[in-house]
OpenMM code with the backbone's topology and positions (N, CA, C; nanometers):
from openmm import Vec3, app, unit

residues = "UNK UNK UNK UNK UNK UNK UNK UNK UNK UNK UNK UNK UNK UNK UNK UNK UNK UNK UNK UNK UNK UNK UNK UNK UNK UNK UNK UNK UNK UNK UNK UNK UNK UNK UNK UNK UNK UNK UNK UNK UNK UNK UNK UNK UNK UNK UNK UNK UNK UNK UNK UNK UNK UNK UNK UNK UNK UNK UNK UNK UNK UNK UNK UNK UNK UNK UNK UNK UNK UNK UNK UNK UNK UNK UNK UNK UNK UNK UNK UNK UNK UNK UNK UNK UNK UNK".split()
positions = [
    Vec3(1.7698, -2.1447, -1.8684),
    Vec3(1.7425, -2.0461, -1.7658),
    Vec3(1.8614, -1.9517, -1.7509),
    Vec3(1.8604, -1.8394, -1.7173),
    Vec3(1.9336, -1.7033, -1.6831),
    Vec3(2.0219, -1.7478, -1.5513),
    Vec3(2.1366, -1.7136, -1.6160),
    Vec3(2.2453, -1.7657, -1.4672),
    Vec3(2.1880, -1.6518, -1.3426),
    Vec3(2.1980, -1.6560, -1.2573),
    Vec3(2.1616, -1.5489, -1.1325),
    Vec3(2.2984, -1.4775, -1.1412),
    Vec3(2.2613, -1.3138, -1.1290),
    Vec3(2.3634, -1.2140, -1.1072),
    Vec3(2.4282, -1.2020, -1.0353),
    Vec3(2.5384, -1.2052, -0.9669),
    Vec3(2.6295, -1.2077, -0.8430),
    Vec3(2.6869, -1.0876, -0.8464),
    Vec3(2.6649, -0.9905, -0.7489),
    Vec3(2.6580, -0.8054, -0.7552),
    Vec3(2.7945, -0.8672, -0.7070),
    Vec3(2.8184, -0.9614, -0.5774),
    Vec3(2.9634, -0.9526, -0.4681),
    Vec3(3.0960, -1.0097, -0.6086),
    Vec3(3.0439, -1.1050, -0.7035),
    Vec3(3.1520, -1.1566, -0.7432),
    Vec3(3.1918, -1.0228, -0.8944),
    Vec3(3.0745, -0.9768, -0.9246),
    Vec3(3.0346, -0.8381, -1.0257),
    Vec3(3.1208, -0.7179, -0.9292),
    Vec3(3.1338, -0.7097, -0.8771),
    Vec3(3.1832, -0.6144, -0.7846),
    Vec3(3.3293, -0.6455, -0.7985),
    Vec3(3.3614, -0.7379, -0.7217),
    Vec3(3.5180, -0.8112, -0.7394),
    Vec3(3.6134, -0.7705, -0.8469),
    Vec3(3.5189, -0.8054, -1.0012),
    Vec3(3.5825, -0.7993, -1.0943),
    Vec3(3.5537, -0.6774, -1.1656),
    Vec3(3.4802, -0.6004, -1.0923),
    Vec3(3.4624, -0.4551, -1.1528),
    Vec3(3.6005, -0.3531, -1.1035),
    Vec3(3.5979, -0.3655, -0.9441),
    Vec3(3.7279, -0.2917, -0.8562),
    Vec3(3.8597, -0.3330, -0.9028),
    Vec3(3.8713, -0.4671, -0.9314),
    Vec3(3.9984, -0.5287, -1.0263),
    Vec3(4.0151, -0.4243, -1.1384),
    Vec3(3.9152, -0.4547, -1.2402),
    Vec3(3.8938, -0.3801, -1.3549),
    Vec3(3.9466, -0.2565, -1.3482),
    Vec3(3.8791, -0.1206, -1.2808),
    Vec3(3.8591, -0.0121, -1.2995),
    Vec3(3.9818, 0.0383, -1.1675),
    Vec3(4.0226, -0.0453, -1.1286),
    Vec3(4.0952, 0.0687, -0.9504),
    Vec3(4.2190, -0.0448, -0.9572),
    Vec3(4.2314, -0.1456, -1.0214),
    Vec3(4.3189, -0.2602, -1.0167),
    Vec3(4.3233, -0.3149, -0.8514),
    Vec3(4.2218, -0.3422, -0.7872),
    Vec3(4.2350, -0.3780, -0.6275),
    Vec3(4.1484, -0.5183, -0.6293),
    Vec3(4.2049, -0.6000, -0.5936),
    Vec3(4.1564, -0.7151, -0.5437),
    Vec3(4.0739, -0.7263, -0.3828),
    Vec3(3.9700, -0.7619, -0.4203),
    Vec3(3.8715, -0.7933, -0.2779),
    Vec3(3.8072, -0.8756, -0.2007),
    Vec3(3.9417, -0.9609, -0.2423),
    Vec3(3.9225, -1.1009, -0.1666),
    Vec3(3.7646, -1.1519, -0.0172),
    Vec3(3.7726, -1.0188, 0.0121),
    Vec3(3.7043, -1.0584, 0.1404),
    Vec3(3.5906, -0.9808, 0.1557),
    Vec3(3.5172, -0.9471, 0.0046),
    Vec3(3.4161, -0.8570, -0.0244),
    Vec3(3.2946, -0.9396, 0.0590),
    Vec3(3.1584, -0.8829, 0.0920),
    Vec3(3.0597, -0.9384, 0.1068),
    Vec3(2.9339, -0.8401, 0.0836),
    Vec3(2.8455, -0.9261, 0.1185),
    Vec3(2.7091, -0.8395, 0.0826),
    Vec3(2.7263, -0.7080, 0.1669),
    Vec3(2.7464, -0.7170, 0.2768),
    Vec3(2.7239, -0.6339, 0.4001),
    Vec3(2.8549, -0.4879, 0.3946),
    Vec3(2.9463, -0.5325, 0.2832),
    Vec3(3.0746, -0.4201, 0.2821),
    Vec3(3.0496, -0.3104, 0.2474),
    Vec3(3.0487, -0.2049, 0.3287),
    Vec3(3.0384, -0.0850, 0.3188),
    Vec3(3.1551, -0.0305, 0.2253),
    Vec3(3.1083, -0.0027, 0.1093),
    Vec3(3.1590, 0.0436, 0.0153),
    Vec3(3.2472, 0.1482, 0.0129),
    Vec3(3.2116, 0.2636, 0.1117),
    Vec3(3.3188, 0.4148, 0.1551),
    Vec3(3.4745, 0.3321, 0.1612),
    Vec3(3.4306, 0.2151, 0.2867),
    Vec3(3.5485, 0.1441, 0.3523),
    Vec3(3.7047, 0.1221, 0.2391),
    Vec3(3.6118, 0.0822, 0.1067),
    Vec3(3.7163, 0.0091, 0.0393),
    Vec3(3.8293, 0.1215, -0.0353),
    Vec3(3.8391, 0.2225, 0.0451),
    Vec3(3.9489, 0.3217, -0.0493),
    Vec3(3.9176, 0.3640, -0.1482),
    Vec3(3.8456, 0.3219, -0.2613),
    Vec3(3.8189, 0.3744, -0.3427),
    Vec3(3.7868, 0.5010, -0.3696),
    Vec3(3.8328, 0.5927, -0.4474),
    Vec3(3.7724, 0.7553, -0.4462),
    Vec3(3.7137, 0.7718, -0.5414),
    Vec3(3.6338, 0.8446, -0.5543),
    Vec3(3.4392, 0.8678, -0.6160),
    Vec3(3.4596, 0.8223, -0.7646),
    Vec3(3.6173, 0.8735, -0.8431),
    Vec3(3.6034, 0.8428, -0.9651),
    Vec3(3.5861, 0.7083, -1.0088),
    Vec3(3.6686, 0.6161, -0.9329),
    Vec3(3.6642, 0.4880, -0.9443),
    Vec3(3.5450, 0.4567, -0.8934),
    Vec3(3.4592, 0.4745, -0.7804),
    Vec3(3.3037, 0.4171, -0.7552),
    Vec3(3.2310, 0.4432, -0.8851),
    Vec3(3.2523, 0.5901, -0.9520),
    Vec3(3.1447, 0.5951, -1.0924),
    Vec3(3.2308, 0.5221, -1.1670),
    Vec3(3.3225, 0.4887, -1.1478),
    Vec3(3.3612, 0.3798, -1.2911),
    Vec3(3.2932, 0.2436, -1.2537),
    Vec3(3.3342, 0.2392, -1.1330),
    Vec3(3.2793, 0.0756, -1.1259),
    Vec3(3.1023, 0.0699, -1.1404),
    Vec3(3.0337, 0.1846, -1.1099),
    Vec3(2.8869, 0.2283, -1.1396),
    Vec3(2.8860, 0.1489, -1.2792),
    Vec3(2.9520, 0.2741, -1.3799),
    Vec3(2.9436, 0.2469, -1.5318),
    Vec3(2.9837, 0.1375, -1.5630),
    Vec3(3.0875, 0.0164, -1.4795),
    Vec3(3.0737, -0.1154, -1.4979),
    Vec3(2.9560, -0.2444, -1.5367),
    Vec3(2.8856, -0.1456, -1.4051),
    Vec3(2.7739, -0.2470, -1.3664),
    Vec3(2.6586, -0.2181, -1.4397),
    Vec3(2.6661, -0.0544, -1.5181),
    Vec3(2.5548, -0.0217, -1.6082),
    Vec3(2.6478, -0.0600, -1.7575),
    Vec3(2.6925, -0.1108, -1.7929),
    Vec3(2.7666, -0.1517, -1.9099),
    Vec3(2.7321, -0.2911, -1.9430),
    Vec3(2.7672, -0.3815, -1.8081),
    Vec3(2.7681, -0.5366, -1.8267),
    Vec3(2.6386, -0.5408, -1.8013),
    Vec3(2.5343, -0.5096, -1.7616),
    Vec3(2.3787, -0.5297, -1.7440),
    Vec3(2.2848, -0.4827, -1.7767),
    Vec3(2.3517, -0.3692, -1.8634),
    Vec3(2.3000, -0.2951, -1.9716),
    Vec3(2.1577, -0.2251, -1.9216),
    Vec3(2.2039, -0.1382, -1.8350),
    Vec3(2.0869, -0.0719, -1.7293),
    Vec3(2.1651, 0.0455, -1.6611),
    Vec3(2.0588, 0.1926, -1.6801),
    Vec3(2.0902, 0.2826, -1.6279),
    Vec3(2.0544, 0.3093, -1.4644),
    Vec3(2.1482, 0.3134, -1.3602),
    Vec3(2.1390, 0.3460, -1.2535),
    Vec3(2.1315, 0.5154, -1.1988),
    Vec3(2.0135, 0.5915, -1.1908),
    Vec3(1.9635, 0.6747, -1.1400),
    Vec3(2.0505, 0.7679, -1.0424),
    Vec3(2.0388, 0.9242, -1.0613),
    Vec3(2.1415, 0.9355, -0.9530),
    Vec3(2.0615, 0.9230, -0.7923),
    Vec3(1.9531, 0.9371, -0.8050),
    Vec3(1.8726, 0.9405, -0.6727),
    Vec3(1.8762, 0.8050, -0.5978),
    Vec3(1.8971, 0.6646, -0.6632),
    Vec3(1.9151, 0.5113, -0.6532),
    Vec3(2.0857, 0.5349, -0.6057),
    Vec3(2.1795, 0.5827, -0.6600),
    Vec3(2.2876, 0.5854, -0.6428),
    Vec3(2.3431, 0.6320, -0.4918),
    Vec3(2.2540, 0.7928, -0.4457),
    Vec3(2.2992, 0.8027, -0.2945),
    Vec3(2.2411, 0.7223, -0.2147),
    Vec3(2.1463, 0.6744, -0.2314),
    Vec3(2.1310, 0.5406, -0.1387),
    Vec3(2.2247, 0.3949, -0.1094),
    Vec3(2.2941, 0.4307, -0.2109),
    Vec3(2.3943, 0.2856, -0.2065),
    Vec3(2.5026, 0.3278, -0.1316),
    Vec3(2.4964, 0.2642, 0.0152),
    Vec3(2.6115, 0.2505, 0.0769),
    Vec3(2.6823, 0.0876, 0.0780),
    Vec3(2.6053, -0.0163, 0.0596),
    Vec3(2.7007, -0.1650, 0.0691),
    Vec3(2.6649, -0.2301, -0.0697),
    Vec3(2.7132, -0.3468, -0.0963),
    Vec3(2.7383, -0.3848, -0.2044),
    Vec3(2.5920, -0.4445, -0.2042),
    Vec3(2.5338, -0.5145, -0.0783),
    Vec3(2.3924, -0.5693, -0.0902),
    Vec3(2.3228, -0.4226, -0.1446),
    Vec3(2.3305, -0.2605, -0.1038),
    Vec3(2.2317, -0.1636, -0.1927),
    Vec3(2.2421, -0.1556, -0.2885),
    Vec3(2.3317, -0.2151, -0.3443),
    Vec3(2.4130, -0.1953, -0.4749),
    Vec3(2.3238, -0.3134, -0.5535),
    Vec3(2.3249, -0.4452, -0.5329),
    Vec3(2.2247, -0.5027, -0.5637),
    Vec3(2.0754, -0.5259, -0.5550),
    Vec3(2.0679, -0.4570, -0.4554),
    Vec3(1.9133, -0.4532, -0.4599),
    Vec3(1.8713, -0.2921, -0.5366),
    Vec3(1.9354, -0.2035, -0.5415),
    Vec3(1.9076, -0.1029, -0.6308),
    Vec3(1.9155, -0.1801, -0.8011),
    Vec3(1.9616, -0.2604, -0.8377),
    Vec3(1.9931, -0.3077, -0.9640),
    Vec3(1.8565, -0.4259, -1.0083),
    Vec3(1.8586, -0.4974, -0.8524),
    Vec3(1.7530, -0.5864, -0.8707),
    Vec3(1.6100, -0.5389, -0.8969),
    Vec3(1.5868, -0.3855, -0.8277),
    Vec3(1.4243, -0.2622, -0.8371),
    Vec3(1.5054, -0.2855, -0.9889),
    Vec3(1.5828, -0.2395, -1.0571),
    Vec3(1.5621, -0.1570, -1.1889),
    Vec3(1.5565, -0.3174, -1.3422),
    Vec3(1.5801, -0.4410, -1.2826),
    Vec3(1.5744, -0.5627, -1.3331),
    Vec3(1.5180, -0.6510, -1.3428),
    Vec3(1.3441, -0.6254, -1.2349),
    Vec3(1.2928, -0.7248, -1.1962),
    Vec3(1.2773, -0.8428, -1.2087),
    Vec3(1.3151, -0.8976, -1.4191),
    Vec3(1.2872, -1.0018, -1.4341),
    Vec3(1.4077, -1.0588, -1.4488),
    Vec3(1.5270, -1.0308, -1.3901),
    Vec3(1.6558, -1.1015, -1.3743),
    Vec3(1.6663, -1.1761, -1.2099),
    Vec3(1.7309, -1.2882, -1.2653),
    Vec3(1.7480, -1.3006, -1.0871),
    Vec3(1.8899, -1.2911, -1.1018),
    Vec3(1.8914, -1.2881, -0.9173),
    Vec3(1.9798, -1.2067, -0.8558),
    Vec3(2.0616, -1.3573, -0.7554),
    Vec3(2.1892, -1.3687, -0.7565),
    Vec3(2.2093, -1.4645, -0.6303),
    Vec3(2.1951, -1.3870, -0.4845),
    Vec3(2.1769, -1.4552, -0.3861),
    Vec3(2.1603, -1.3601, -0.2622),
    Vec3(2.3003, -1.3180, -0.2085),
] * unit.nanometer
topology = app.Topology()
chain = topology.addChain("A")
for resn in residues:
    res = topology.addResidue(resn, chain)
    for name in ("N", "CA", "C"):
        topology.addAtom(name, app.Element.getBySymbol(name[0]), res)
């Protein structure tokens, strides 16, 4: 069976990755603006999450994502047959 996707721990190691910031205290509910990040680094960490899951994220799906839970549930509409951890 397919391990379940974890957008919060996918996230973690994307902002590490791409902005070098650790987010120890990320959650579903984190409003994404919050975390400092500036737009280039959000489309990098975007192109993270369309890289490792090998799925194009929409720009119209994209202004809707304000927390890391839209962030996964925009990924989960475009994945249906992946699961997702909550």
């Amino acid at each position: 069976m397919t391990q379940p996707i974890d957008v919060v721990e996918m996230f973690k190691q994307a902002a590490f990755e791409v902005d070098n910031r650790r987010l120890t205290n990320l959650r579903p509910d984190t409003v994404i603006a919050t975390l400092g990040m500036d737009s280039v680094a959000v489309m990098e960490l975007v192109s993270y999450f369309e890289e490792k899951l090998e799925v194009r994220i929409p720009d119209e799906e994209l202004s809707r994502i304000r927390t890391v839970k839209d962030l996964r549930d925009a990924i989960a509409r475009l994945l249906p047959d992946r699961p997702f951890a909550s």
